[in-house]
N, C-alpha and C positions, 0 to 999 in steps of 0.2 A: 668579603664575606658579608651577606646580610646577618641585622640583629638577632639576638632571640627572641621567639616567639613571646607574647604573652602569657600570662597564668594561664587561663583559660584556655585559649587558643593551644598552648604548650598541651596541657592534659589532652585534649581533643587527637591533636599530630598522636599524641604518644598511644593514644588507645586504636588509632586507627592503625599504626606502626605494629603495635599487638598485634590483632586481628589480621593482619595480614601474616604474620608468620606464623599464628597459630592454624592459619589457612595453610600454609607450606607444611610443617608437619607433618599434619592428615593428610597431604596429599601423600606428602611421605612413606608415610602409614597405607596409602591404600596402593602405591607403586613401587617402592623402595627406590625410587628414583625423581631428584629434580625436573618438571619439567622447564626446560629453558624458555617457553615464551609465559610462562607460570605471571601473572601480574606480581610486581616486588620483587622478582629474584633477580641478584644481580652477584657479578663473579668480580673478586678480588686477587691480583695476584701477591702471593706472598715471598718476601723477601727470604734467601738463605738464613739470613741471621738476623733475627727479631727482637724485643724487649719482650719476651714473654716469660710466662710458668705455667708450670705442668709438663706432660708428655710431649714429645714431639710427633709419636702416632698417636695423639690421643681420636676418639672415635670424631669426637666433635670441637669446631672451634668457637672463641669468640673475641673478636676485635674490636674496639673501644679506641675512638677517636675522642682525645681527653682535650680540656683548657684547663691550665692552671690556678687560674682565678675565677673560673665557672662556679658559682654556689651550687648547681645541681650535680655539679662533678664531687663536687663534693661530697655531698649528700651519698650518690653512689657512693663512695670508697668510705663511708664510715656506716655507711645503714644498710646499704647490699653487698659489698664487695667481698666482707669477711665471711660470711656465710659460703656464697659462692664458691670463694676459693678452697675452704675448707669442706664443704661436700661436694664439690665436681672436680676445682682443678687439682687438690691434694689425693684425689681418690685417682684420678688415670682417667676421666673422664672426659676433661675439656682442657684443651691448651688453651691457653687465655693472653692476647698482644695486647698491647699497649700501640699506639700510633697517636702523637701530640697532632693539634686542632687546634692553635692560638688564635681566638676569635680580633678581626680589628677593633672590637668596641673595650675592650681589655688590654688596656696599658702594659700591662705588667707578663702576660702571656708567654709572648715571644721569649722574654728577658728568663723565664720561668722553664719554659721547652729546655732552651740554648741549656741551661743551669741541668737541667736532668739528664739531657744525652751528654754532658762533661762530666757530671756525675759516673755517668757509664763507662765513661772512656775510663775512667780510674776503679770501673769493675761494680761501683755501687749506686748503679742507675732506679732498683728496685726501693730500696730506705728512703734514696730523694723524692721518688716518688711519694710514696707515703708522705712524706713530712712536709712535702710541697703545698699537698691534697688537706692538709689538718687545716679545719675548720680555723678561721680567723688570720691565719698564718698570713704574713706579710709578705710581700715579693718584690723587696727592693734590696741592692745590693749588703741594706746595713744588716737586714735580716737574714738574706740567705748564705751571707759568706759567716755567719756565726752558726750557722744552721749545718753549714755542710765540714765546719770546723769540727762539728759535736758525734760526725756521721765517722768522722778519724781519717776527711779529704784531706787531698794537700788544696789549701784555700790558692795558692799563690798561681800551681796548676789550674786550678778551677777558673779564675778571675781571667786569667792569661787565652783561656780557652772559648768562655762566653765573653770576653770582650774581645776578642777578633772575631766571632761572629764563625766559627769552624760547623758548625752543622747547621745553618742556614738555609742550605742548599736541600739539605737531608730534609726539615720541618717544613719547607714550598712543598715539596714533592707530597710529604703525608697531606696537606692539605689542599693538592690539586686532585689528589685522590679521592678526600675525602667529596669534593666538590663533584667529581665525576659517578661518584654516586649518590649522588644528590643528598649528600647531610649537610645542611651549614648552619645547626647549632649542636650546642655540643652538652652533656656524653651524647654520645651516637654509636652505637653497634652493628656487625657484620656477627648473623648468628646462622652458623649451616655446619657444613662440612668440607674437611680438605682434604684435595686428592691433588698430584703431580706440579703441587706448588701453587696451586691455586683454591680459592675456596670459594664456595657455591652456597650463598644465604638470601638472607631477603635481612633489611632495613628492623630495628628497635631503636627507637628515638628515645631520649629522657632517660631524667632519676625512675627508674621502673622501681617495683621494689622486688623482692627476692622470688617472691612468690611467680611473679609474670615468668622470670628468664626460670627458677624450677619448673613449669608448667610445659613451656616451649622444651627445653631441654629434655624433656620427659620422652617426651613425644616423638622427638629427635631420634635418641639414642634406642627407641622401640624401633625405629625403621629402621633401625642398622642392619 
């Protein structure tokens, strides 16, 4: 995986990453139809069974390739993410997935993924999420096995499960993905629509803030 971008450089990607879907939209808006050599639009296929919430017909998706220990991941899930969720994905609007993105420059990522998809296995993948994502939060085992004690895991399951290394296989895969659509820093989004298991968006890079992805989504859900 290459670094992330710089400050600067970061804002630039993410406003051109804009612009390019808010170019998708309109076109939306003016055909109700992707066009496939559309510049940015790129197709993602979706898995039977996802880390997501909201509807599973909901009209429009959106996928978020996270890192654990990402500060801008962060940033997302305490300054955009509750909004979001509570006017789109609570209303039937947008299913919203999750897909981990452990950057190599982040120690602690992998060790962090592993910890949320065993989280899952024990049904409460969505709270580790969260609590993984809270700002300052540490991501070593003395932290997360007290962390996921307080969530009412079984730590003993948990520990037994990220330290064999059991979705390993699962987290390359989200991240060969993510590579094959060229994100390789992280949050990074897939924002379109899904039809027959697959989904049809174009690229949002970055901590956007609420307003960007209301704007696109807007615009979305009018070409439906």
């Amino acid at each position: 995986m290459r670094e992330e971008p710089s400050g600067m450089r970061r804002l630039a990607l993410a406003a051109l990453a804009l612009a390019l879907v808010l170019a998708y939209a309109a076109q939306l808006s003016r055909a109700g139809q992707p066009d496939d050599d559309s510049p940015g639009v790129v197709h993602l296929a979706l898995d039977p069974v996802e880390y997501s919430l909201g509807r599973a017909d909901a009209p429009l998706t959106i996928v978020e390739f996270t890192d654990y220990q990402c500060p801008y991941c962060r940033r997302f899930e305490a300054e955009t993410f509750p909004r979001l969720k509570r006017e789109w994905t609570e209303t039937g609007k947008v299913r919203f997935i999750v897909r981990d993105l452990p950057l190599a420059i982040h120690s602690s990522a992998r060790f962090a993924a592993e910890a949320a998809h065993c989280a899952g296995a024990q049904g409460q993948f969505w709270p580790m999420h969260e609590a993984l994502l809270k700002k300052d939060q540490q991501l070593t085992q003395a932290q997360v096995l007290p962390l996921a004690a307080a969530l009412g895991l079984n730590t003993t399951q948990l520990w037994a499960c990220v330290s064999g290394s059991r979705y390993e296989a699962a987290i390359a895969h989200n991240a060969d993905q993510a590579a094959d659509l060229g994100i390789r820093g992280t949050p990074g989004f897939i924002v379109g629509r899904a039809s027959a298991g697959e989904l049809t968006g174009v690229r949002l890079e970055g901590a956007q803030p609420y307003a960007a992805f209301d704007e696109v989504l807007r615009r979305l859900l009018a070409a439906s």
